[in-house]
FILOMI-826593 format. One line per 2 residues: their letters; for each residue y, x, z of N, C-alpha, C, O. Coordinates in Angstrom, 1 decimal. Example, Ala and Ser with C-alpha at 12.3 -4.5 7.8 and 13.67 -1.06 7.14 Angstrom:
AS	-5.7:13.2:7.8:-4.5:12.3:7.8:-3.3:13.2:7.8:-3.3:14.2:8.5  -2.2:12.8:7.1:-1.1:13.7:7.1:0.0:12.9:7.9:1.1:13.4:8.0
***
This chain:
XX	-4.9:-19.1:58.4:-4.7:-17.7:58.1:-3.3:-17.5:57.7:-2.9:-17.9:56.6  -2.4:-16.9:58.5:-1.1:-16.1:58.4:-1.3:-14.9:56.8:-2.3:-14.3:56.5
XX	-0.1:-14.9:56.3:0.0:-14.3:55.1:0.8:-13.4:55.5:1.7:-13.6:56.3  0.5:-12.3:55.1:1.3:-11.0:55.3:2.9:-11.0:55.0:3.1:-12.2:54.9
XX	3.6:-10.7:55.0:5.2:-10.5:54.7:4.9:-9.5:53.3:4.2:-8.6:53.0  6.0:-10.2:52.8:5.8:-9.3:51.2:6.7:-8.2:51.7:7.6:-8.4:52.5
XX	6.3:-6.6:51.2:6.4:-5.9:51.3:8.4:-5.0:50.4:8.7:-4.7:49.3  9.0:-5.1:51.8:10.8:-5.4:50.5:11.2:-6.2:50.8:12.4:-6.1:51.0
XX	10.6:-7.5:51.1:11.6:-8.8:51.4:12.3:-8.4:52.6:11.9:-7.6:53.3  13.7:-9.3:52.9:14.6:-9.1:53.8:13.4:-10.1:55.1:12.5:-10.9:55.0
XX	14.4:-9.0:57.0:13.5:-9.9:57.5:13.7:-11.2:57.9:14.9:-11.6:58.0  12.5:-12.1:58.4:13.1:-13.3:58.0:12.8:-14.2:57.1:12.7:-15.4:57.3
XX	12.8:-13.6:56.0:12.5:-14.3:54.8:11.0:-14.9:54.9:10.0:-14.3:55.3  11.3:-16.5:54.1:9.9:-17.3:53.8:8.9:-16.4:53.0:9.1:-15.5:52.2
XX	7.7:-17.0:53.4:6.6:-16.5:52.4:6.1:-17.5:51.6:5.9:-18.6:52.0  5.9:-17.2:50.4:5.7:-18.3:48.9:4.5:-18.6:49.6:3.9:-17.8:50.4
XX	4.0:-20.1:49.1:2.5:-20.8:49.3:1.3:-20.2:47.9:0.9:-20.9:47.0  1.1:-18.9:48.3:0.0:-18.5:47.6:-1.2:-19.1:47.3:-1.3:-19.9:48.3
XX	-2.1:-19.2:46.7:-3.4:-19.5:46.9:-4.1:-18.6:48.1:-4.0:-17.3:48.0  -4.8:-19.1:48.9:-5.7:-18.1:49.9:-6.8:-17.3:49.2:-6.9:-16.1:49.2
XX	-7.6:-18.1:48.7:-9.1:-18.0:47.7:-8.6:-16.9:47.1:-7.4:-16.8:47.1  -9.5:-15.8:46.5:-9.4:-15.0:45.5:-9.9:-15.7:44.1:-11.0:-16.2:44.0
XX	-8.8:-15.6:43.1:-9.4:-16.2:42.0:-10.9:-15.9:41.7:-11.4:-14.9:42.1  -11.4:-16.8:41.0:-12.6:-15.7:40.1:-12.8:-15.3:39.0:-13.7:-15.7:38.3
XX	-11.8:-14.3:38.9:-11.5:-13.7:37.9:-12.7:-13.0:36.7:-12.8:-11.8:36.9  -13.4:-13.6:35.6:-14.3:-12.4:35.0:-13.3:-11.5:33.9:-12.3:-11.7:33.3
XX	-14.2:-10.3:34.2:-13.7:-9.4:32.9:-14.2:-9.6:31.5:-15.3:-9.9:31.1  -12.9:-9.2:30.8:-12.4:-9.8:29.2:-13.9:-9.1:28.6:-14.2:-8.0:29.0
XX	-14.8:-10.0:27.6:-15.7:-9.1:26.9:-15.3:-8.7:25.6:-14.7:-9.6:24.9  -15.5:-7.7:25.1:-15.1:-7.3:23.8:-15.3:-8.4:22.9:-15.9:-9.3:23.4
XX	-14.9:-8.5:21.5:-15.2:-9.9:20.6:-15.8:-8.9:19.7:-16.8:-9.3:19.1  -15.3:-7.6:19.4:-15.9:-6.7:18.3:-17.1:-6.0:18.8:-17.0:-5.2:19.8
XX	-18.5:-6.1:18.2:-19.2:-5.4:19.1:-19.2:-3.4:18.3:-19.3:-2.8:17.2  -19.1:-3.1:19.1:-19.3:-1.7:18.5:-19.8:-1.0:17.6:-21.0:-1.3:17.7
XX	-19.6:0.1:16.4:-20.0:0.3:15.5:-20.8:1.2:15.6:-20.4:2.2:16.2  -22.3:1.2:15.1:-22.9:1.8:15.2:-23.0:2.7:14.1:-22.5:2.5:13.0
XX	-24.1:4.1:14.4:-23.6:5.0:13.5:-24.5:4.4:11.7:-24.2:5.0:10.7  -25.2:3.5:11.7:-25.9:3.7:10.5:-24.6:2.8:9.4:-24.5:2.8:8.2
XX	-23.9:2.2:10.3:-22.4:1.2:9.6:-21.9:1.9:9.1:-21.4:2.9:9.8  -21.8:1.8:7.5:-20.5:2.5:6.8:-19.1:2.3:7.6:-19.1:1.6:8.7
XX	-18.0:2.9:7.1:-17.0:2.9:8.1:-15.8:1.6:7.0:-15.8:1.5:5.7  -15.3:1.0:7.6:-14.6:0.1:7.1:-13.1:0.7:6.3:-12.2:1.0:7.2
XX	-12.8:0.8:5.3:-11.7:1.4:4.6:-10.6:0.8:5.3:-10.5:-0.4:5.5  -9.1:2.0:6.0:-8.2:1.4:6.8:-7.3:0.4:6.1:-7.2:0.6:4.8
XX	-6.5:-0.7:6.6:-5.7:-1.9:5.8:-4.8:-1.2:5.5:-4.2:-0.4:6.2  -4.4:-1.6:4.0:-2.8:-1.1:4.0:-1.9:-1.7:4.0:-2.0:-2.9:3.8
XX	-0.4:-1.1:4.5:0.0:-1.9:5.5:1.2:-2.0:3.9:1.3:-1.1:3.0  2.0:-3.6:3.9:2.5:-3.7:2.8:3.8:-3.1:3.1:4.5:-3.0:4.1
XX	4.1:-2.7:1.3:5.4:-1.8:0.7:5.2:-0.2:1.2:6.0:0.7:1.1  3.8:0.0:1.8:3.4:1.5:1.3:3.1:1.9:0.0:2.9:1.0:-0.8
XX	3.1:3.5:-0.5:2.7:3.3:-1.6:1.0:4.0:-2.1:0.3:4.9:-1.6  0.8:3.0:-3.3:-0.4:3.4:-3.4:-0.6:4.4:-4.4:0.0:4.2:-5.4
XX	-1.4:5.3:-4.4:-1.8:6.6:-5.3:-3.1:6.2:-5.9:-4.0:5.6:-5.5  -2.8:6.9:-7.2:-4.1:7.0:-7.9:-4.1:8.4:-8.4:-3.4:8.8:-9.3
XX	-5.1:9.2:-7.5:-5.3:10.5:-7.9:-6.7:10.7:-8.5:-7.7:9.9:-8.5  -6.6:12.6:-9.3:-7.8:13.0:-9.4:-6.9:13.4:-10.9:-5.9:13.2:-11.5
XX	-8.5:14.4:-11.0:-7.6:15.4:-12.0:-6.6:16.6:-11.9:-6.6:17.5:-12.8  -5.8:16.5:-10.8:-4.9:17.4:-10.6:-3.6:16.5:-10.6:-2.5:17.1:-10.5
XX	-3.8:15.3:-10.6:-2.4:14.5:-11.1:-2.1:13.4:-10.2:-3.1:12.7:-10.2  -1.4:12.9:-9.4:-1.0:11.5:-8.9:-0.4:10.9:-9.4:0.8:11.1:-9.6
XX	-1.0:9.7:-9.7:0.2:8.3:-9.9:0.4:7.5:-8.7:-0.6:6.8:-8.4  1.5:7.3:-8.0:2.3:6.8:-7.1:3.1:5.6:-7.0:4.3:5.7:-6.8
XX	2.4:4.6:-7.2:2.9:3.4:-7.1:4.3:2.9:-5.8:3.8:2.8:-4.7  5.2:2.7:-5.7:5.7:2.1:-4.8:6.8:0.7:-4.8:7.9:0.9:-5.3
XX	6.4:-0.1:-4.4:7.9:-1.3:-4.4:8.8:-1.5:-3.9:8.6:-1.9:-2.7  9.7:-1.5:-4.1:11.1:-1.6:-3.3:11.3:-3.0:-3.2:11.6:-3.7:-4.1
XX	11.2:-3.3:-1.9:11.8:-5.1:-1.4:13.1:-5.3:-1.8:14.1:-4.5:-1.7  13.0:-6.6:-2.5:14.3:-6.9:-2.3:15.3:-6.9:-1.0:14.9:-7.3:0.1
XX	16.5:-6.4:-1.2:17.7:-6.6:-0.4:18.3:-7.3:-0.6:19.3:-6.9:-1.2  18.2:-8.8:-0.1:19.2:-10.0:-0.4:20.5:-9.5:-0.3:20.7:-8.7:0.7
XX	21.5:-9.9:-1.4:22.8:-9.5:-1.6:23.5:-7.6:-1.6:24.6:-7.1:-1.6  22.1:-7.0:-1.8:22.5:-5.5:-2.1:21.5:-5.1:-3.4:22.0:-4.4:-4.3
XX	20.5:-5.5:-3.5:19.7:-5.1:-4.4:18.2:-5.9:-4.8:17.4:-6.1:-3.9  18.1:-6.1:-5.8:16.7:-6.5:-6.3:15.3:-6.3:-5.9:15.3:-5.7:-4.8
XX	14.3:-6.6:-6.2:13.2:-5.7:-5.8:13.2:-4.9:-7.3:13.8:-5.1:-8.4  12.1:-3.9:-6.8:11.7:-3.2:-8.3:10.5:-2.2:-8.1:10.3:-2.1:-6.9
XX	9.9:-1.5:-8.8:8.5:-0.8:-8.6:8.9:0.7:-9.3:9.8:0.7:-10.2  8.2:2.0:-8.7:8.9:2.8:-9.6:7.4:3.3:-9.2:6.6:3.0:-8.3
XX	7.5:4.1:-10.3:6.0:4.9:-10.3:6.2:6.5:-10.7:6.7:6.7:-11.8  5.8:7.3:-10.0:5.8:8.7:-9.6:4.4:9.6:-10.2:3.3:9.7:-9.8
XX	5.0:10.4:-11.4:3.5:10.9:-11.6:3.9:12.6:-11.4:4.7:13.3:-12.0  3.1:12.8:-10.5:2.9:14.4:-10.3:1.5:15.2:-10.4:0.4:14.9:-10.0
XX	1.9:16.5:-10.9:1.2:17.4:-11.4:0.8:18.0:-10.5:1.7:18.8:-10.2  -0.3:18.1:-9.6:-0.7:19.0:-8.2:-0.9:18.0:-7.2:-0.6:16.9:-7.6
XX	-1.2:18.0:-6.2:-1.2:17.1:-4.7:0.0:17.0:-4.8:0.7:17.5:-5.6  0.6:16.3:-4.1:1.4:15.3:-3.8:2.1:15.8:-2.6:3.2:16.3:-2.8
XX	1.7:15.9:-1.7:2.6:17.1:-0.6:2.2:18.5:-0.2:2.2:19.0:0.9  1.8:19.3:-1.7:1.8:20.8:-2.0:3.2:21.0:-2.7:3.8:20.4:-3.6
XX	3.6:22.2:-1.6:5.0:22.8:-2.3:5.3:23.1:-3.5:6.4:23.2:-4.1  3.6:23.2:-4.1:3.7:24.0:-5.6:3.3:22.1:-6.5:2.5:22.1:-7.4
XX	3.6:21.5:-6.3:3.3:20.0:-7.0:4.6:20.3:-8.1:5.5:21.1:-8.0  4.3:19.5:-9.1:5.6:19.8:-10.2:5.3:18.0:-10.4:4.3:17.3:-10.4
XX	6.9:17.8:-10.5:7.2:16.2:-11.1:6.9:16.3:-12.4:7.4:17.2:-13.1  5.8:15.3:-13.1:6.2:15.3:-14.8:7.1:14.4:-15.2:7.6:14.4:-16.3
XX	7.6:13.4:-13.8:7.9:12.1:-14.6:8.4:11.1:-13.6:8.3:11.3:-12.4  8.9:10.3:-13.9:9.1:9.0:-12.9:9.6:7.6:-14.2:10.0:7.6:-15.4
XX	9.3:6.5:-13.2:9.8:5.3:-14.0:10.2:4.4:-13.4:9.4:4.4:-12.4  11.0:3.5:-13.4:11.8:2.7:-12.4:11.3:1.0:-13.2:11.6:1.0:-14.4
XX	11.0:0.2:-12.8:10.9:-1.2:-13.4:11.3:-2.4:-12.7:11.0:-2.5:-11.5  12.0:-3.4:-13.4:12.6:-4.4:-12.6:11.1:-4.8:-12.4:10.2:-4.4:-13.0
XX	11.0:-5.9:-11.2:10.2:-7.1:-10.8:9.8:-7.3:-11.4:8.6:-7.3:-11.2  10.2:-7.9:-12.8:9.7:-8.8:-13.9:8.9:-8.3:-14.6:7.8:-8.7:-14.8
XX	9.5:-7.0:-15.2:8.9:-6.1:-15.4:7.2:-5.4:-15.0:6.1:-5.0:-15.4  7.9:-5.6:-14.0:6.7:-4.7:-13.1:5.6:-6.1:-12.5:4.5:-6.0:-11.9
XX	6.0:-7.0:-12.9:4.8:-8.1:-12.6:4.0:-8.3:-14.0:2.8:-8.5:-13.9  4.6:-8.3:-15.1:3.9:-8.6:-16.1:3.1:-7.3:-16.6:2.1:-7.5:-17.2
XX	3.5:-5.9:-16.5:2.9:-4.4:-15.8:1.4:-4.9:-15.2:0.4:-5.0:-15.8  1.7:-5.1:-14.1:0.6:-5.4:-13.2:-0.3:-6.7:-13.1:-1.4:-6.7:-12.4
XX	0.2:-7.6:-13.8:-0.7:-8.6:-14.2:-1.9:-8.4:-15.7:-3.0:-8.9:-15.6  -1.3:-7.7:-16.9:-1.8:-7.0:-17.8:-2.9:-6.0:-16.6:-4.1:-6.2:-16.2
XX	-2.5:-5.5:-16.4:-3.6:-4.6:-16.1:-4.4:-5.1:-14.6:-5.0:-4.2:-14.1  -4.4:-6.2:-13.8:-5.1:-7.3:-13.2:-5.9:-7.6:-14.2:-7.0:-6.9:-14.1
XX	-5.9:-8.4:-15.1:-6.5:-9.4:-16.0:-7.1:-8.4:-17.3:-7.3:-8.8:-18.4  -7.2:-7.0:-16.8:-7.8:-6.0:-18.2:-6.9:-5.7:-19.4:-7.2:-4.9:-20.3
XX	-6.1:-6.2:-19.3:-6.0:-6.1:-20.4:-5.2:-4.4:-21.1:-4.7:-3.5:-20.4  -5.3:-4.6:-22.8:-5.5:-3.4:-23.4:-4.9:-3.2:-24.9:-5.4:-4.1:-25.6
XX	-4.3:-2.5:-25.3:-3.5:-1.5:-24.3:-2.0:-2.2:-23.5:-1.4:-3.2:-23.8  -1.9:-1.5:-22.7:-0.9:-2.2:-21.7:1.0:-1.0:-21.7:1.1:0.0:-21.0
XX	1.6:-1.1:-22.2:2.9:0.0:-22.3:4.1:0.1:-21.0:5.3:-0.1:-21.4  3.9:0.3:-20.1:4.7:0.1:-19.1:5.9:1.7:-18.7:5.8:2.9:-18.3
XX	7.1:0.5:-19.4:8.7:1.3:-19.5:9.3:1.2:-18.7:8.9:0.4:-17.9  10.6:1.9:-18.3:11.4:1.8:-17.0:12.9:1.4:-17.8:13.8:2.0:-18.3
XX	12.4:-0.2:-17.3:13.6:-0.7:-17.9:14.5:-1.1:-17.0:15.1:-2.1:-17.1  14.8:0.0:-15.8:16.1:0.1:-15.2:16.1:1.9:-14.7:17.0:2.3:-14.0
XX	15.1:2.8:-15.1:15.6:4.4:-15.0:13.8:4.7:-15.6:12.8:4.0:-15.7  14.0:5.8:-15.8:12.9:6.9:-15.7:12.7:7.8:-17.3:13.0:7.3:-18.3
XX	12.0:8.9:-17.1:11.8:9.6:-18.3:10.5:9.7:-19.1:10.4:10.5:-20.0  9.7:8.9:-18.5:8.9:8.7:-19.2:7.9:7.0:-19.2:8.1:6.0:-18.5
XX	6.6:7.3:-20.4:6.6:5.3:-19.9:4.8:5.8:-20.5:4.4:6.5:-21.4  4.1:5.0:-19.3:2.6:5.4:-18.9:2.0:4.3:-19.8:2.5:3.2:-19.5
XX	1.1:4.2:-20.9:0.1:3.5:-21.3:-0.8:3.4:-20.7:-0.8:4.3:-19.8  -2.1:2.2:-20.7:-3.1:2.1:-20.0:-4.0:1.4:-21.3:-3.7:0.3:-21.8
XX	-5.2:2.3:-21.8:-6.1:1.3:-22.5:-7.2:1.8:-22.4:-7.4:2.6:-21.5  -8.3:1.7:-23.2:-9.4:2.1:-22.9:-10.0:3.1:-24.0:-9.9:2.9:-25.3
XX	-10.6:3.9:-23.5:-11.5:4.8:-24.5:-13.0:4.6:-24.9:-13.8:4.5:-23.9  -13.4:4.6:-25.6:-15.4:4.3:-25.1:-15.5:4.0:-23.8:-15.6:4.9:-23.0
XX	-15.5:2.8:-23.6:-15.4:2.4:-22.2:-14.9:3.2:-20.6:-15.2:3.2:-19.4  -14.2:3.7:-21.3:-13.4:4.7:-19.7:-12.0:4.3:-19.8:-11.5:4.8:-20.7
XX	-11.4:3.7:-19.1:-10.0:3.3:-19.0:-8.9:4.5:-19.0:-9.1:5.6:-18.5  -8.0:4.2:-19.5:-7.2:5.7:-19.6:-6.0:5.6:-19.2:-5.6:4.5:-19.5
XX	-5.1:6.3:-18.4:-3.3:6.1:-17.9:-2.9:7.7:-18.9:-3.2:8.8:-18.7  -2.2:7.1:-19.9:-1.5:8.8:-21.0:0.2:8.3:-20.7:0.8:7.2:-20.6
XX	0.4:9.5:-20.6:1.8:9.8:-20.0:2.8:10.1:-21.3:2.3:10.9:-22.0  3.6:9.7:-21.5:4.7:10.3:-22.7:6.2:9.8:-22.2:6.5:9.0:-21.5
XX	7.2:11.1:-23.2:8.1:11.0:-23.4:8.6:9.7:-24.0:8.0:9.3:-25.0  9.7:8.7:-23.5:9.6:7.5:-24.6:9.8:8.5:-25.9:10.3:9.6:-26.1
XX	9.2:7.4:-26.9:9.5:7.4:-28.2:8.4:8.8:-28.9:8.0:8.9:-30.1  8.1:9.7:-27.9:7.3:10.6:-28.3:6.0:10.7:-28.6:5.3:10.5:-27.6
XX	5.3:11.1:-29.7:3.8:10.9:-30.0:2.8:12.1:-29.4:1.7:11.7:-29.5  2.9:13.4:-28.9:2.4:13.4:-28.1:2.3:13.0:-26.3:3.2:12.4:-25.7
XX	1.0:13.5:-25.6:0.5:12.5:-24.2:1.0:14.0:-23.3:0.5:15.1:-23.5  1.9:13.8:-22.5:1.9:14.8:-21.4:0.9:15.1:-20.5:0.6:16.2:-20.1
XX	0.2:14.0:-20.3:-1.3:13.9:-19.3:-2.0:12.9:-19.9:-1.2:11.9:-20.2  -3.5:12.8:-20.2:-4.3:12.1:-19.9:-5.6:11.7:-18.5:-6.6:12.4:-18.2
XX	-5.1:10.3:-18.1:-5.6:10.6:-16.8:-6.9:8.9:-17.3:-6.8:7.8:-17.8  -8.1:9.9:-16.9:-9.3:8.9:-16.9:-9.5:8.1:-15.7:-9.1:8.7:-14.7
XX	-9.9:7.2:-15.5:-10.2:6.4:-14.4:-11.1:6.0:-13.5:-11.7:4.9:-13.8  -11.5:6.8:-12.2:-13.1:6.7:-11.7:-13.5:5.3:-11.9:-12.6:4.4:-11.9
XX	-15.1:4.8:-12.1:-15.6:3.7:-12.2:-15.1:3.1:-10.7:-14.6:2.0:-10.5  -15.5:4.0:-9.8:-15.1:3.3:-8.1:-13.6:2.4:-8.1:-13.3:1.3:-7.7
XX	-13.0:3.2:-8.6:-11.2:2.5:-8.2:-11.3:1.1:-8.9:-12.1:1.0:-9.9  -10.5:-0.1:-8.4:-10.6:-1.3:-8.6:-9.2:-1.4:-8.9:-8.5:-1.5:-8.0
XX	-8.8:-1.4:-9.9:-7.2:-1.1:-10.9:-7.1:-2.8:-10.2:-6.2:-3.2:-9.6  -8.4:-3.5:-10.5:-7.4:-5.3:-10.4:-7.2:-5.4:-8.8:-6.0:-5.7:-8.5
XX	-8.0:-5.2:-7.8:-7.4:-4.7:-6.3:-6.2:-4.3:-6.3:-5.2:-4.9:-5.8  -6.2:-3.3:-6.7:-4.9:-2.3:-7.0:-3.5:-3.2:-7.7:-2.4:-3.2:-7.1
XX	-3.7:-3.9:-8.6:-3.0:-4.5:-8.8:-2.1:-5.7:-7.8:-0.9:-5.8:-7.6  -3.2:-6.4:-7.5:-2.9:-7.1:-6.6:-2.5:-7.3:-5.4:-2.2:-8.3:-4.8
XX	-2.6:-6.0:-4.8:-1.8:-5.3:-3.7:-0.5:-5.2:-4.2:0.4:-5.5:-3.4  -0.1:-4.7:-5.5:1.2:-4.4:-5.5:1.8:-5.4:-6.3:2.9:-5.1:-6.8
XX	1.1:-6.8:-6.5:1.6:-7.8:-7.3:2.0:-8.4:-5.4:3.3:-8.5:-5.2  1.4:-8.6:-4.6:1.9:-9.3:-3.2:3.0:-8.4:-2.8:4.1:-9.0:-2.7
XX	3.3:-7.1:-2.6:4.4:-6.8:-2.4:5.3:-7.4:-3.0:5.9:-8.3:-2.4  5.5:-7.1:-4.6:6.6:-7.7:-4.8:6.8:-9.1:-4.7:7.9:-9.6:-4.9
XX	5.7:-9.9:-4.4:6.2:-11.0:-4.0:5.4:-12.0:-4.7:5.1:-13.0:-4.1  5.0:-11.9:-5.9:4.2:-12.4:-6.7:2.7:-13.2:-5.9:1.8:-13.8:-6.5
***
């Protein structure tokens, strides 16, 4: 059996030694089988150095880490608390806090491992510095001015959210 002339080639030109046979090729089978409707739906991965939110109440706290920049800048975590949704025009900032790495690992290991109360300052910017401890067993994030004895917000903690998850997502960012 003569092979066709590839279709383009100059004339004249050889034809490559193909296989004659048709492979036998099977089709790819899925490895995931399909979800059916009674399956809860699988919470999406998050993808690292996004940031993570802890809302409710009216309030966000906004976790995010900044990767190190070998030879331009450090890593560090700054945390964002806003009054309203978070991308509503009418959201008002109460606050922000900037923490070195070090900082922000021993931040986030305290409140990994429970512990209470926990005082997390921005010891490279911010105007205010978030406590975390517990009330009659309901965990609490209170917001203040440094140095000031009243709480700008008190934010309670749903039983669902997993603070030491949480933690630990943003302890692998920075690297920890």
């Amino acid at each position: 059996m003569a092979l066709t002339p590839i279709r383009g080639a100059p004339p004249g030109a050889p034809n490559p030694d193909f296989p004659i046979e048709n492979p036998g090729a099977k089709p790819a089978r899925p490895t995931v089988p399909p979800a059916s409707a009674d399956q809860s739906p699988t919470p999406p991965v998050r993808q690292r150095h996004t940031p993570v939110e802890i809302s409710g109440g009216g309030v966000t706290f906004r976790f995010r880490v900044i990767p190190e920049q070998p030879a331009i800048a450090r890593a560090s975590m700054t945390i964002h608390i806003v009054n309203g949704a978070v991308d509503a025009s009418a959201a008002q900032m109460l606050g922000f806090l900037r923490m070195s790495a070090g900082t922000a690992r021993s931040f986030l290991t305290d409140l990994r491992n429970g512990r209470s109360p926990i005082l997390a300052m921005g010891d490279e910017d911010g105007d205010v510095q978030i406590e975390y401890g517990s009330t009659d067993s309901e965990p609490v994030l209170k917001v203040r001015k440094p140095g000031a004895r009243d709480v700008l917000h008190c934010r309670t903690i749903e039983k669902g959210l997993d603070l030491s998850a949480t933690a630990n997502e943003l302890l692998a960012d920075l690297g920890a």
